[in-house]
N, C-alpha and C positions, 0 to 999 in steps of 0.2 A: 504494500500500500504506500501510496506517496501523500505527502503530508505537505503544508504549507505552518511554521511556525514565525510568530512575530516576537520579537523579543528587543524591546530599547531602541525600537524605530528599527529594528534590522529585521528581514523576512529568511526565514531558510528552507530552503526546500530540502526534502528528508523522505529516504525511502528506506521502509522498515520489511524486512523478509526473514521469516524465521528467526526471530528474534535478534538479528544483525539488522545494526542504522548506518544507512551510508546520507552521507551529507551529497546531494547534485549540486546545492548552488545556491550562494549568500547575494542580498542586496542590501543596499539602503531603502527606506520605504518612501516613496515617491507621495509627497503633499499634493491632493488636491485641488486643481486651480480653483474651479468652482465656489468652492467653499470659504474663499478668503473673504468675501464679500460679505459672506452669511456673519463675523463676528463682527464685523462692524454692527450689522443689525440688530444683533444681541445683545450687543453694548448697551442699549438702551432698557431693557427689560429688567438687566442683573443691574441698572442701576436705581429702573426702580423697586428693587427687592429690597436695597439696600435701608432704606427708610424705618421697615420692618422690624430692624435688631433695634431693641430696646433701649432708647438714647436715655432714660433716666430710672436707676432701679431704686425702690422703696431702702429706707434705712434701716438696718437689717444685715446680718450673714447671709452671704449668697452661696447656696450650692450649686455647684457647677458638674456639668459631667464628666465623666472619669476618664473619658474615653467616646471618639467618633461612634455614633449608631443609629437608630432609632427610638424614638420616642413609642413606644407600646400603650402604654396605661400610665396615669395619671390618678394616684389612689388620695391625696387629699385636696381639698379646696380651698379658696382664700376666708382667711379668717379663724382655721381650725386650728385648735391645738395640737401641739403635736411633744414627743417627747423621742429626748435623744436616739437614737437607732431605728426610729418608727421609720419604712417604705413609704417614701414619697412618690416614687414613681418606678416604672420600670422601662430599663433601655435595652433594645436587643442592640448586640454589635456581634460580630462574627455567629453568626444563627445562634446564638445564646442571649437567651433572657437575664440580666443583670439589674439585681435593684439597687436604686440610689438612697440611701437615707438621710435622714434628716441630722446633722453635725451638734446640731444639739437642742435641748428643749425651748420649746417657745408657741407664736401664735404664726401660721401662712403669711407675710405681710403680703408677697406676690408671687402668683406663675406665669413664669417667664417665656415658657414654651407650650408647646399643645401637642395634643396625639397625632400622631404619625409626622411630627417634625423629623428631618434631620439634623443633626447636631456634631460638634464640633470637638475636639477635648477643649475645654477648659470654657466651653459657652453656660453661662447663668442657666439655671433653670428653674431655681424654685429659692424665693429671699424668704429667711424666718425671721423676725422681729422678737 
């Protein structure tokens, strides 16, 4: 079977037979003209996204996330109490469900994020007052 592998902008073509890989033939990957065009237009969208991230967070400890993933569930609401270790939320990142807690006891001041956000390491997501 012959294979097509991309790897670091580099394409290799790779033919596998009984368990031996023989390499036919390395390139560089060849940029679409077409598409140069398309990020200019995009420019415009990611910057109205931009607006979006939270220019002022309640006074308060912010927890943040641990790690890039998904936002899952969102187990408490603004205004609850909460107590140190209590699941604020859960975040999948590499197909695992990972909860975020709460750093320590207090009241929700804000949530910062919502279900099925994507999120960043070190983006806000839940401030305890």
């Amino acid at each position: 079977m012959k294979y097509k592998v991309t790897l670091n902008k580099r394409v290799y073509e790779v033919e596998v037979e009984q368990g031996e890989a023989m390499l036919l033939n390395e390139y560089e990957l060849a940029a679409p003209a077409a598409p140069a065009a398309a990020p200019a237009a995009a420019a415009a969208p990611a910057a109205a996204a931009a607006p979006a991230a939270p220019v002022n967070l309640a006074a308060g400890e912010t927890v943040t996330s641990p790690m890039p993933g998904n936002i899952l569930r969102i187990n408490v609401t603004q205004g609850q109490q909460v107590a140190e270790g209590d699941v604020l939320l859960i975040l999948e990142a590499m197909k695992m469900e990972n909860e975020v807690v709460a750093t320590k006891s207090g009241t929700v001041a804000q949530i910062v994020t919502s279900k099925g956000a994507v999120v960043e390491t070190g983006t806000p997501l839940v401030v305890i007052a």
